[in-house]
C-alpha positions as CSV (number, residue, x, y, z in Angstrom):
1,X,136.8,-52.9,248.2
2,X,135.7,-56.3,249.4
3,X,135.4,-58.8,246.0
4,X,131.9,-59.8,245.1
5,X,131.1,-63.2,246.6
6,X,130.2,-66.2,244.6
7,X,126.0,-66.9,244.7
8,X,124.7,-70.6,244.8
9,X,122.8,-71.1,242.0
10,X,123.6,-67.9,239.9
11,X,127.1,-69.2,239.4
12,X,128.6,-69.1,235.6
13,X,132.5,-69.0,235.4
14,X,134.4,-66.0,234.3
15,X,137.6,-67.5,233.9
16,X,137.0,-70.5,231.6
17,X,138.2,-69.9,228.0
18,X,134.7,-70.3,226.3
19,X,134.2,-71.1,222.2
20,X,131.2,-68.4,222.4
21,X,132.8,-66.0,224.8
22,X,131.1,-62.5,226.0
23,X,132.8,-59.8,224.2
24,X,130.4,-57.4,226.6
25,X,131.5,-58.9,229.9
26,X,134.2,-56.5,231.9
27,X,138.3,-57.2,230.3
28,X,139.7,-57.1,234.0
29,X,139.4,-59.2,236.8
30,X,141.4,-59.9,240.0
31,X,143.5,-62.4,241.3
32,X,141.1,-62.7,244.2
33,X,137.8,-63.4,242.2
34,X,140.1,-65.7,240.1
35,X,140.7,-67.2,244.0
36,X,137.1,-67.0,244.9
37,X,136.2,-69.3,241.6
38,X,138.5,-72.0,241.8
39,X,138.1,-72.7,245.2
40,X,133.9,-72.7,244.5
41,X,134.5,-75.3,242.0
42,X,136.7,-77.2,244.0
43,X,133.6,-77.4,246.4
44,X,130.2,-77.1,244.1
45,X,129.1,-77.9,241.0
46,X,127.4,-75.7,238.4
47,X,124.4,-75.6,239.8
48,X,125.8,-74.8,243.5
49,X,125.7,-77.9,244.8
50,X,128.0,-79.7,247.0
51,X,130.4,-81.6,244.4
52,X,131.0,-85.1,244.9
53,X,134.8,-85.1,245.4
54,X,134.4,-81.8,247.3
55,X,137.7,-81.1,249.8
56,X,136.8,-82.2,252.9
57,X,139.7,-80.8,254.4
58,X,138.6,-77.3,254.2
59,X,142.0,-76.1,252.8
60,X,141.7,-73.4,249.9
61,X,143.6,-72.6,247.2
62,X,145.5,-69.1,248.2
63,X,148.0,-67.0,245.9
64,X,151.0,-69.2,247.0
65,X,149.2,-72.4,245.1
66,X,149.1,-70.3,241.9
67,X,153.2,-69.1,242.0
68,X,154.1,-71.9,240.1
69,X,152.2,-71.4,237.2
70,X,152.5,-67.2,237.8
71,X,156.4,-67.7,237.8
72,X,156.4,-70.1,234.4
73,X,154.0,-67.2,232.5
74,X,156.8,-64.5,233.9
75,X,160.0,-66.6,233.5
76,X,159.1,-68.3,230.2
77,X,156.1,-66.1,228.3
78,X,158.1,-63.0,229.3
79,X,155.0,-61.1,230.8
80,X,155.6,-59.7,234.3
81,X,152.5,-59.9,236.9
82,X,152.5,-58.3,239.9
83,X,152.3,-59.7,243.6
84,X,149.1,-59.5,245.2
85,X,145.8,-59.1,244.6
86,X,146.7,-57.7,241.1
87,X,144.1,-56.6,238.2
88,X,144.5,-58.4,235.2
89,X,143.5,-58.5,231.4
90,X,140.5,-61.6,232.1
91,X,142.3,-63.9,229.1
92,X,145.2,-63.7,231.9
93,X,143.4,-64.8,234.8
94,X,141.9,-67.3,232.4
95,X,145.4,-68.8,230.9
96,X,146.1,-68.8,234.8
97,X,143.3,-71.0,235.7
98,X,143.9,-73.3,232.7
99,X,147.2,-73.7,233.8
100,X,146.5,-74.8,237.4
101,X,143.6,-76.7,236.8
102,X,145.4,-78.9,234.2
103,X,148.9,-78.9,236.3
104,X,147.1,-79.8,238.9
105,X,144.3,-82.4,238.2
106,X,146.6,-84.5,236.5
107,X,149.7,-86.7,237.3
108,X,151.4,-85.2,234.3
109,X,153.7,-82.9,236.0
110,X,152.4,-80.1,233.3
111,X,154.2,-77.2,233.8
112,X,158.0,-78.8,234.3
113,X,156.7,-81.4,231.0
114,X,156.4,-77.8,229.1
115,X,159.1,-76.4,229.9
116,X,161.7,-74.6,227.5
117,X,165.0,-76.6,226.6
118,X,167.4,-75.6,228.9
119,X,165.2,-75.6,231.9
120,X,165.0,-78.9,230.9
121,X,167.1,-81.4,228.7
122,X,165.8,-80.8,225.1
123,X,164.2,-84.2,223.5
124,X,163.4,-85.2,220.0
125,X,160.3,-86.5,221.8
126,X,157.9,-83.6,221.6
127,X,155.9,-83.1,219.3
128,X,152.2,-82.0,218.7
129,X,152.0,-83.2,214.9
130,X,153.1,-86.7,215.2
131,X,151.3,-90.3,216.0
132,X,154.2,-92.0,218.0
133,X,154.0,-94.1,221.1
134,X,156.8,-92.3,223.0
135,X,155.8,-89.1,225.4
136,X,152.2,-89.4,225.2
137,X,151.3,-87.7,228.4
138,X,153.0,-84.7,227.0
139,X,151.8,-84.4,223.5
140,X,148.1,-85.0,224.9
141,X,148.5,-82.4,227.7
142,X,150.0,-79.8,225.4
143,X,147.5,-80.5,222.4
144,X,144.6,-80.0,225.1
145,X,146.1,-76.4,226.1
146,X,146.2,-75.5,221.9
147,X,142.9,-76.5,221.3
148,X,141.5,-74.8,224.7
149,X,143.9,-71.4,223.9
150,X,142.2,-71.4,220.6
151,X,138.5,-70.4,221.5
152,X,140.4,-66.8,222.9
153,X,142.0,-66.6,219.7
154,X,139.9,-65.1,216.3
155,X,140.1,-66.7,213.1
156,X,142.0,-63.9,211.3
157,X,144.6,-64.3,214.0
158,X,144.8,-67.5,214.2
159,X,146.0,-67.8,210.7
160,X,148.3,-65.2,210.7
161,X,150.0,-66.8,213.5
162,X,149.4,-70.3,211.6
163,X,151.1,-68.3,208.2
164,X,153.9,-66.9,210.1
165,X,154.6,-70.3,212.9
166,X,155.0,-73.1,211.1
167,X,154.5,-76.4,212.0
168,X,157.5,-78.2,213.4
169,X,158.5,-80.1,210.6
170,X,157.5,-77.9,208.0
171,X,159.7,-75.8,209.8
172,X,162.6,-77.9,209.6
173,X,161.8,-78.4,205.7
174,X,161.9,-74.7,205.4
175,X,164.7,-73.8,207.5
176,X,167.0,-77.2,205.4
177,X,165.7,-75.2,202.1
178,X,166.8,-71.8,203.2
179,X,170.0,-72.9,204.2
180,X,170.7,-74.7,201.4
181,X,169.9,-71.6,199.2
182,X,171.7,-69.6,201.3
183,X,175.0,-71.5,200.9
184,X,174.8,-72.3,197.5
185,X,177.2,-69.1,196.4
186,X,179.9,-70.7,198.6
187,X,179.8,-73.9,196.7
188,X,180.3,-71.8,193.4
189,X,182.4,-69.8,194.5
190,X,184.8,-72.0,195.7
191,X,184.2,-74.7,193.5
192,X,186.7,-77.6,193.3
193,X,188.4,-76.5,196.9
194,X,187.3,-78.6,199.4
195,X,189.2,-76.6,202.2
196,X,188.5,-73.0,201.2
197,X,184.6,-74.4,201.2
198,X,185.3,-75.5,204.7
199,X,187.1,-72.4,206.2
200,X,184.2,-70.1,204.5
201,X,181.6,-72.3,206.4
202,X,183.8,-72.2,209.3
203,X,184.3,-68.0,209.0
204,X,180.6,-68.3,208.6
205,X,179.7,-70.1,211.4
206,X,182.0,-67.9,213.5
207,X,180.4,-64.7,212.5
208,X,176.8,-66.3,212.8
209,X,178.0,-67.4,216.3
210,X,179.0,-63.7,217.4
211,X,175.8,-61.8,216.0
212,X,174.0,-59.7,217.8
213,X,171.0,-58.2,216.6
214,X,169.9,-54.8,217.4
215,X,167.7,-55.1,220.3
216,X,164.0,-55.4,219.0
217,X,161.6,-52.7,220.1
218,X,159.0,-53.8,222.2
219,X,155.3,-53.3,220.7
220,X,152.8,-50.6,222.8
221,X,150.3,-53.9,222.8
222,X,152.4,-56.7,223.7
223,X,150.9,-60.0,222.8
224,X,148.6,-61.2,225.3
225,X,149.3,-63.7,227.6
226,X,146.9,-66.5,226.4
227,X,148.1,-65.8,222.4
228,X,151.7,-65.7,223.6
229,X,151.4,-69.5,225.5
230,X,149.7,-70.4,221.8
231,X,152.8,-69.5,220.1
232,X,154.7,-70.7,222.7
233,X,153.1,-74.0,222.7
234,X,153.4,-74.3,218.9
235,X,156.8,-73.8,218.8
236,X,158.2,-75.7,221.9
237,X,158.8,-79.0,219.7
238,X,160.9,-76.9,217.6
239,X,162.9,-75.6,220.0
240,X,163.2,-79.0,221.6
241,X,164.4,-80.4,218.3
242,X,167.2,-77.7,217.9
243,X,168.6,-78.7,221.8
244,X,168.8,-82.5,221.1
245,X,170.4,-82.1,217.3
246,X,172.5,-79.9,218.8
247,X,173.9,-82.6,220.9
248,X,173.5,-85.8,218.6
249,X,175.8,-83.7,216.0
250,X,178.7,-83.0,218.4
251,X,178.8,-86.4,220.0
252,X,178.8,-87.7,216.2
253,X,181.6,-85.4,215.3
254,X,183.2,-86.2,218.9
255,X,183.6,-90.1,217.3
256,X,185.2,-89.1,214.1
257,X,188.2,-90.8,215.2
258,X,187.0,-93.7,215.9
259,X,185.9,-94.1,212.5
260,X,189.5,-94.4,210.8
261,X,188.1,-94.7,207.0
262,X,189.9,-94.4,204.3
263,X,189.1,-91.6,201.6
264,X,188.7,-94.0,198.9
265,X,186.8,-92.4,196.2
266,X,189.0,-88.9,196.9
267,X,190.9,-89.7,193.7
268,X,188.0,-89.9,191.8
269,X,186.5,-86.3,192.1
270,X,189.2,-85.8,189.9
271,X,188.2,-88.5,187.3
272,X,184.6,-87.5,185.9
273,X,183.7,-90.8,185.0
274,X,184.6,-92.8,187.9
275,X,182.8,-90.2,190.4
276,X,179.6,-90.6,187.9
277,X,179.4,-94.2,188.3
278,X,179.6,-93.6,191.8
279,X,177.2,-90.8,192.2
280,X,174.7,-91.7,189.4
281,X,171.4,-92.9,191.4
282,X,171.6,-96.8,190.5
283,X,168.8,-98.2,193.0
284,X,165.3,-97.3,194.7
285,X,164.4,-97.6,198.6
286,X,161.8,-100.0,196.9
287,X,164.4,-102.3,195.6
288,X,167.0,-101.6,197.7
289,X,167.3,-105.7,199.0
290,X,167.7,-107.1,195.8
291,X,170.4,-104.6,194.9
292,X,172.3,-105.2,198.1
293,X,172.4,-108.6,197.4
294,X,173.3,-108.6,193.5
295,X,176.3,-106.1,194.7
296,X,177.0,-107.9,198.0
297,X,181.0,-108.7,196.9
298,X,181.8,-105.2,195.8
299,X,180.1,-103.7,198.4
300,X,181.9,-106.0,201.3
301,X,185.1,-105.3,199.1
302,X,184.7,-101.3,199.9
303,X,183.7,-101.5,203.5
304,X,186.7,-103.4,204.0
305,X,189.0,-101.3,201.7
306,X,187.8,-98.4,203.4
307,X,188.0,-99.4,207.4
308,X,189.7,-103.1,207.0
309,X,186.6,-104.8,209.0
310,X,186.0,-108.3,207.3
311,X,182.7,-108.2,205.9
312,X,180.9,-111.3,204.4
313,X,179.1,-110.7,201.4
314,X,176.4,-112.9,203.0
315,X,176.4,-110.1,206.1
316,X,175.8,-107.4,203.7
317,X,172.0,-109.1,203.3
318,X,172.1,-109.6,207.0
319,X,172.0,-106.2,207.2
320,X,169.9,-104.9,204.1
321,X,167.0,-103.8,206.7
322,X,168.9,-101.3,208.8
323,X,170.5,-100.4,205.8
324,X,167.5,-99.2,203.8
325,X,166.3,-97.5,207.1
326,X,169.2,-95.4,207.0
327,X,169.3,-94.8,203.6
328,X,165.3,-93.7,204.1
329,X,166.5,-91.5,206.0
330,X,168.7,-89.8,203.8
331,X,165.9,-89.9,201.0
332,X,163.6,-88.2,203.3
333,X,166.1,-85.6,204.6
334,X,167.1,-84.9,200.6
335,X,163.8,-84.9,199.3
336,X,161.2,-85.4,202.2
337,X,157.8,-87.9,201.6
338,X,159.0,-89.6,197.8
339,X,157.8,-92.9,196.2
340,X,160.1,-95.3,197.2
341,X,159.8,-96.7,193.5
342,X,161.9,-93.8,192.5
343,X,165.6,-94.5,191.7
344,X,167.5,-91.5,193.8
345,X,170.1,-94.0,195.6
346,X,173.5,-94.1,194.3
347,X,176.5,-96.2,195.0
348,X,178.4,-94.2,197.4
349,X,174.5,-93.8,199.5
350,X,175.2,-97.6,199.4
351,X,178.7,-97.7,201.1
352,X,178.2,-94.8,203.4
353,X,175.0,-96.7,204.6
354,X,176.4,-99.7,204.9
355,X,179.6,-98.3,207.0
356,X,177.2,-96.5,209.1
357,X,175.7,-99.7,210.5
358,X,179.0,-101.5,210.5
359,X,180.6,-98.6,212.1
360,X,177.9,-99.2,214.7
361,X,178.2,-103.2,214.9
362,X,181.6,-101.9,216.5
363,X,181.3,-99.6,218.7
364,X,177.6,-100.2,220.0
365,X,176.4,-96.7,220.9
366,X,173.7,-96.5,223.2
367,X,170.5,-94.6,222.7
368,X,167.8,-94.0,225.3
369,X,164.9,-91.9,224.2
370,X,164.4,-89.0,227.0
371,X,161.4,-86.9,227.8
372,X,160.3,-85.3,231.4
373,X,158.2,-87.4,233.1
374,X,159.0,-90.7,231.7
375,X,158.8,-93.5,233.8
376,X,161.7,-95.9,234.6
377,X,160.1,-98.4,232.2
378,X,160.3,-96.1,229.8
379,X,163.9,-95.6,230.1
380,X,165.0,-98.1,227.7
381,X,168.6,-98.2,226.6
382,X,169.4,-100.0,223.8
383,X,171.9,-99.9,220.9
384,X,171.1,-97.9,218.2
385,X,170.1,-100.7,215.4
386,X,167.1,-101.9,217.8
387,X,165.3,-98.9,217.2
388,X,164.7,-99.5,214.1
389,X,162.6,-102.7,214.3
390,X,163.2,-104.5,211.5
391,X,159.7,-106.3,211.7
392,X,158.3,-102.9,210.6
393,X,158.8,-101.5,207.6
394,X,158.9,-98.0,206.2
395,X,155.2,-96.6,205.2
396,X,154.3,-97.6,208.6
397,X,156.7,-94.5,209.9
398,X,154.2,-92.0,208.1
399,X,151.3,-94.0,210.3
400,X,153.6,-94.6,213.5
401,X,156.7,-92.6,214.0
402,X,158.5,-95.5,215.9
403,X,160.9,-94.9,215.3
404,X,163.2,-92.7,218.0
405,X,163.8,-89.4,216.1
406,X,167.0,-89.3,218.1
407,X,168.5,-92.8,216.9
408,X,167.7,-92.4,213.1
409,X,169.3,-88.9,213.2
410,X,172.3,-90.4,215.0
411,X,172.3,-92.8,212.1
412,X,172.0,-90.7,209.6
413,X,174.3,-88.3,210.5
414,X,176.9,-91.6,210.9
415,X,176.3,-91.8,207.4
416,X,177.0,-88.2,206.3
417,X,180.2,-88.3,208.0
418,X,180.8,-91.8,206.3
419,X,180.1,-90.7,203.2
420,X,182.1,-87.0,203.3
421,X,185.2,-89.6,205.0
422,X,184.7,-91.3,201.6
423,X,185.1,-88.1,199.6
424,X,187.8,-86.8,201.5
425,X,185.5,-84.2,203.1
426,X,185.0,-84.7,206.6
427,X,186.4,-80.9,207.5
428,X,183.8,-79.5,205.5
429,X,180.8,-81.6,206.3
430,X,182.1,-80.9,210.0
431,X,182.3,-77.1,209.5
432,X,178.8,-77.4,207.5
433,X,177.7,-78.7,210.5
434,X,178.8,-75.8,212.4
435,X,177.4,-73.3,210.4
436,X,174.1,-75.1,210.0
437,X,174.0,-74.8,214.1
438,X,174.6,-71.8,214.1
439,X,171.8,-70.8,211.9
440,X,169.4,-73.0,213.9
441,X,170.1,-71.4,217.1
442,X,169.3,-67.9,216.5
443,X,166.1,-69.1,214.7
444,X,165.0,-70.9,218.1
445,X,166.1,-67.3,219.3
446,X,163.9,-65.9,217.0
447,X,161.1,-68.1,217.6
448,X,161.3,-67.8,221.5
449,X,159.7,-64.5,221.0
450,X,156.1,-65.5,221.4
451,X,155.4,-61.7,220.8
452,X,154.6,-62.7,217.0
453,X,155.8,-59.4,215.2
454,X,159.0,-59.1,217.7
455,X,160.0,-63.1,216.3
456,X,159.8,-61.6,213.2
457,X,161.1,-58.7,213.0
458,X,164.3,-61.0,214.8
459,X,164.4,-63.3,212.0
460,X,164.4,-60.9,209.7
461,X,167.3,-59.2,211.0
462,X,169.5,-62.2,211.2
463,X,168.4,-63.5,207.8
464,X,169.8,-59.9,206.0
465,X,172.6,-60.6,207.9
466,X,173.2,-63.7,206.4
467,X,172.6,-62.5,203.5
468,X,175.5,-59.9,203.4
469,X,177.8,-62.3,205.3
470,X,177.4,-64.9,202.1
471,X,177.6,-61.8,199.9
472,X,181.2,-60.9,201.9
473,X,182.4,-64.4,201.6
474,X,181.6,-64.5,197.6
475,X,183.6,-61.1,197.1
476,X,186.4,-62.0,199.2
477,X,186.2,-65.3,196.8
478,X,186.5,-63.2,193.6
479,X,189.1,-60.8,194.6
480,X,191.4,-63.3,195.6
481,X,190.9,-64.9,192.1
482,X,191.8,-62.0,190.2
């Protein structure tokens, strides 16, 4: 049957996602009628007249214009649709439409800009949640499609999904937590044996690595499309973040020897008071300057003891910016937002800090922020330390996150590896490392189920299998003690 043609004057769209939406009008449509409406608004406006920037050309929008967006929704939402002149669910035809129009009125090349990691390279630069200057076409485009998806999407829905898809960084809060709590037996258990810490990590990581879940039984009503590219869009900076750490943590551990420092406070894990002074928190990101400077010979005396670079007590306030920038970072990644009055900074943060800028003084890695899309002014590489912009301090990175999220992790995992080097624990930071990885990746597997049930029924799975795996490791611990 022929499709219903569009009337001048009568004309009210049917595939516009609409805050006050009728719930009466029919839950199909056809690719066709979906044709027959953009191509009307290319040419009129709402009231059927010609539109000013009609296409003079006469050239209309067929099926082949809308393959792109068709092939993202079947490739990345995981929801086949037909060739053709296919009948659809209408919030289909409508996250169609919303799609093209937005891929295709704008010079913000949407649909390769929101694409999965792996399609494209992952960046530390998306994000939906986050005031920085960096990747702005992106983060406006995608934060436009949320709030447009949300009018389809009831209240009582939206919060479950809100409940069960974090934001990004609460996320990342949760998922540090969990791990830690996960691992905590392994420290116990092993207590005292640096290297049987390390090969359970590394067992762990191994067995993580090699999991595969049970395959997931697909739900009779499969998320729509529309609430699938709402998860979807939600969770895409998360998935991003995993991709880049990934790489930032095994070009880090890639340099570990390069970093030749000495284990000098091995010796004292062994003497309890020595290894208090050292860990006891001693100093505040507040007053971090002053106790840089009152400790500036000691401290030059360690960096030097522990790689044999001459350091100048006067260089050690040179640097007393970057420093508390990395050490910020470490505050943050311990114990997220804190007052920077508290007094949670210890010695050893001090010397790993302070090697982790030195270490970078000398071999003057380059960072260069990435994102699809960016122009080549935006390409800047610089070293590492010129990120941090010493002319800003740090309450304006809760305003401003200018901060590149990819040099100050670089940083600050420079300084974990300093500071386990210090201990005499660079194998198990490094096998840490791998098991933390591991973790992460199957819950970006988990996650890249925008079928909200099926993401969770994954996560669940691979978190009980944790849990047995750490329960394995702890009796294997205990036997071998007896």
């Amino acid at each position: 049957m022929e499709e219903n043609k569009i009337e001048s004057g009568k004309y009210k769209p049917r595939f516009d996602f609409d805050k006050d939406h009728n719930k009466d009008a029919p839950e199909t449509g056809t690719i066709n009628e979906l044709l027959q409406e953009l191509n009307y608004e290319m040419a009129r406006t709402e009231n059927g007249k010609e539109a000013e920037h009609s296409n003079a050309s006469g050239n209309k929008i067929t099926r082949k214009e809308l393959n792109g967006v068709i092939d993202f929704i079947n490739s990345t939402l995981g929801q086949k649709i037909p060739g053709g002149n296919c009948t659809l669910p209408i919030s289909t035809l409508k996250t169609i439409k919303l799609l093209y129009i937005k891929n295709d009125s704008s010079d913000t090349q949407l649909i390769k800009r929101i694409s999965k990691p792996g399609t494209i390279k992952a960046t530390f630069e998306h994000w939906t949640e986050r005031n920085t200057p960096r990747n702005e076409k992106t983060i406006k485009a995608a934060s436009y499609l949320i709030s447009t998806l949300e009018r389809e999407i009831d209240e009582e829905r939206r919060s479950q999904i809100h409940i069960n898809r974090l934001t990004p960084s609460k996320l990342l809060e949760y998922y540090a937590r969990h791990i830690k709590e996960l691992i905590e037996p392994i420290y116990m258990a092993f207590e005292g044996n640096d290297e049987a810490i390390a090969s359970a990590f590394m067992f762990g990581a191994h067995q993580i690595e090699n999991y595969q879940p049970s395959p997931i039984l697909l739900s009779k009503d499969p998320a729509p499309v529309h609430e699938r590219l709402y998860i979807y869009l939600l969770t895409l900076p998360f998935l991003h973040f995993v991709g880049e750490y990934q790489q930032v943590v095994e070009s880090e551990n890639d340099e570990l020897s390069k970093y030749k420092i000495e284990p000098l406070f091995a010796h004292s894990i062994s003497s309890p008071t020595e290894c208090d002074a050292l860990l006891r928190p001693v100093t505040s990101l507040a007053a971090i300057h002053s106790f840089l400077q009152t400790n500036a010979n000691e401290l030059a005396r360690l960096v030097h003891q522990a790689t044999g670079y001459e350091l100048r007590s006067s260089e050690i306030t040179n640097i007393a910016d970057e420093t508390q920038k990395v050490l910020h970072a470490y505050v943050f990644h311990e114990w997220h937002r804190t007052d920077h009055d508290v007094v949670n900074i210890s010695m050893a943060d001090c010397v790993a800090a302070l090697l982790a800028i030195t270490i970078q003084k000398k071999i003057k890695t380059k960072y260069t922020p990435n994102w699809k899309g960016q122009s080549s002014s935006e390409k800047t590489v610089s070293r590492l330390l010129s990120h941090l912009d010493t002319s800003r301090d740090i309450e304006e990175l809760y305003e401003e996150d200018y901060i590149p999220q990819g040099a100050m992790l670089t940083l600050y995992h420079r300084y974990c590896i300093a500071y386990a080097l210090l201990f005499g624990r660079s194998n198990r930071m490094e096998a840490f490392m791998r098991f933390q990885i591991a973790y992460l990746k199957h819950m970006t597997i988990a996650h890249s189920h925008f079928d909200l049930e099926a993401g969770n029924e994954y996560e669940t799975n691979i978190a009980m299998f944790c849990e047995y795996l750490i329960q394995y490791i702890e009796d294997q611990a205990t036997s071998h003690a007896m």
